[in-house]
N, C-alpha and C positions, 0 to 999 in steps of 0.2 A: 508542815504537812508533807509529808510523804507524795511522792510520784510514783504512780504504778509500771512497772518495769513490763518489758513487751512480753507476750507468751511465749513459751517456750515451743521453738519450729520443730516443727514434725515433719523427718524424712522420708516416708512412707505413704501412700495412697492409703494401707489399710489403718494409718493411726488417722491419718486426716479425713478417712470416712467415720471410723469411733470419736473423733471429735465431733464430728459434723451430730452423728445422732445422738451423742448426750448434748450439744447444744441444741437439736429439738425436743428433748426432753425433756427443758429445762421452760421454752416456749416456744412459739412458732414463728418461723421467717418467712419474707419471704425469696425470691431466689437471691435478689439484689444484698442483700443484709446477710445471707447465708456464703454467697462470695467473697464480700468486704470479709466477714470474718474469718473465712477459707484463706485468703489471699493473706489474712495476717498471721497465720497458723504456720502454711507451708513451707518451706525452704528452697523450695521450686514452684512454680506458679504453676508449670504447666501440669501438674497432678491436679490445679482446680477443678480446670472443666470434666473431668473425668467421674471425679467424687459428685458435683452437684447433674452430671449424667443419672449415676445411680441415684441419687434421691431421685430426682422425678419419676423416673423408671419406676422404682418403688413405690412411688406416689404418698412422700412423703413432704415435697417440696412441692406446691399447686399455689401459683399468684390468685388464680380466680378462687379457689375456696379461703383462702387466706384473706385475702377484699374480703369475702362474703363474710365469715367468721368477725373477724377486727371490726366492720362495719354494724352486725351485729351488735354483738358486744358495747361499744361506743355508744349506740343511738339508743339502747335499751338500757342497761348498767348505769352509763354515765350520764345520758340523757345529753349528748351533744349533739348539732346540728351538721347537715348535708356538707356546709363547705368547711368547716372543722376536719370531719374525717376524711376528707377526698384532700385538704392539707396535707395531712400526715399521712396517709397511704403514697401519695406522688414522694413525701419524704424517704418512704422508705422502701421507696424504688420499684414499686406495684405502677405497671402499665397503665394510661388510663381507662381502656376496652374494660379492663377487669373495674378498675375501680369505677364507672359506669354501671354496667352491672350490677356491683353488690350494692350502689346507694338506692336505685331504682328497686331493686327486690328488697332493700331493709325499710322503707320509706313508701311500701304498696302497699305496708303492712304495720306500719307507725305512724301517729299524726303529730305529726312538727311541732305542732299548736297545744298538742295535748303537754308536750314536753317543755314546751315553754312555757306556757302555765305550771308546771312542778318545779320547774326553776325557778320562778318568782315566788311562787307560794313559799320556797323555802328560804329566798332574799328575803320577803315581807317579815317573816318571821319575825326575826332579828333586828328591824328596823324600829328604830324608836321615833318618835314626836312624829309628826305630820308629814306626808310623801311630799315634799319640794322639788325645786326643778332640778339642783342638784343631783338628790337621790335619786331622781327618776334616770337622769341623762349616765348615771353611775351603773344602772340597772341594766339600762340600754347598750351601753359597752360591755359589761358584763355577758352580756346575751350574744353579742356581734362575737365576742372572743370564743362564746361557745360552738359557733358555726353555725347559727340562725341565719334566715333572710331576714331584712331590715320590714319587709313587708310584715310578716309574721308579728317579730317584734312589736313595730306598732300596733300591728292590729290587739293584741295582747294587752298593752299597755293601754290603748284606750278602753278598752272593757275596765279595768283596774282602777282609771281616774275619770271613768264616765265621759270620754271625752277629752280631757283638758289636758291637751299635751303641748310641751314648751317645744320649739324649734330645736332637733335634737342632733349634735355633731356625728356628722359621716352618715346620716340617714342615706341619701344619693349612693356612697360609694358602698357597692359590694364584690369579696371573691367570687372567684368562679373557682 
């Protein structure tokens, strides 16, 4: 396997702003991810701050609409949970003020429960023979990973086995 070779540095403010907006082109950063990759681009560092000046100026670089959008997106699209996307927003260097925000506005207007129900509906699916405690505790992790509360989960799960839920690993422990 091949190793990919670093980008090729750009000595310029105005190639390191043309790189900047065909890399929002392409998707959306937000400032923290649009730096890292400024910083990898330039041949001088101190052209970064200048170039990610003008995007926000432009208002093409905004942490809080970008939370809002990604948050979006994720709880609708993918149907994952509150501490899922507040995961990977803090990974990708969104404040948390923003990421606050946009899970409270995407989650005023989404029901957790309704998504964790379409989750399972679509585990069930594929599930052969009898729901065991295995299966169940597989399900339950599976949900954890998607950034559900463990409340939720349960409560889900016992509507599904009317009840009859085994002692399930990491129930207690949740992200924040």
């Amino acid at each position: 396997m091949r190793s990919r070779s670093s980008p090729r540095k750009l000595s310029t403010e105005q190639e390191l702003y043309t790189s900047a907006l065909r890399a929002l082109m392409r998707r959306a950063h937000s400032i923290h991810e649009m730096r890292e990759y400024l910083d990898r681009r330039a041949e001088d560092n101190d052209m970064v701050s200048p170039v990610i000046s003008k995007l926000r100026e432009r208002d093409y670089l905004d942490d809080a609409r970008y939370a809002l959008e990604f948050a979006h997106q994720h709880a609708n699209s993918r149907r994952q949970g509150r501490f899922r996307i507040a995961r990977e927003l803090r990974a990708r260097g969104v404040p948390d003020r923003h990421i606050d925000a946009a899970l409270d506005a995407v989650f005023a207007e989404t029901d957790e429960a309704a998504s964790v129900r379409a989750r399972l509906k679509r585990h069930l699916s594929h599930v052969r023979g009898a729901l065991g405690q295995q299966k169940i505790a597989s399900l339950y992790r599976s949900l954890l990973r998607a950034g559900f509360s463990s409340d939720i989960i349960r409560a889900e799960l016992r509507g599904i086995t009317h009840g009859d839920l085994p002692d399930l690993p990491g129930a207690v422990e949740e992200e924040s």
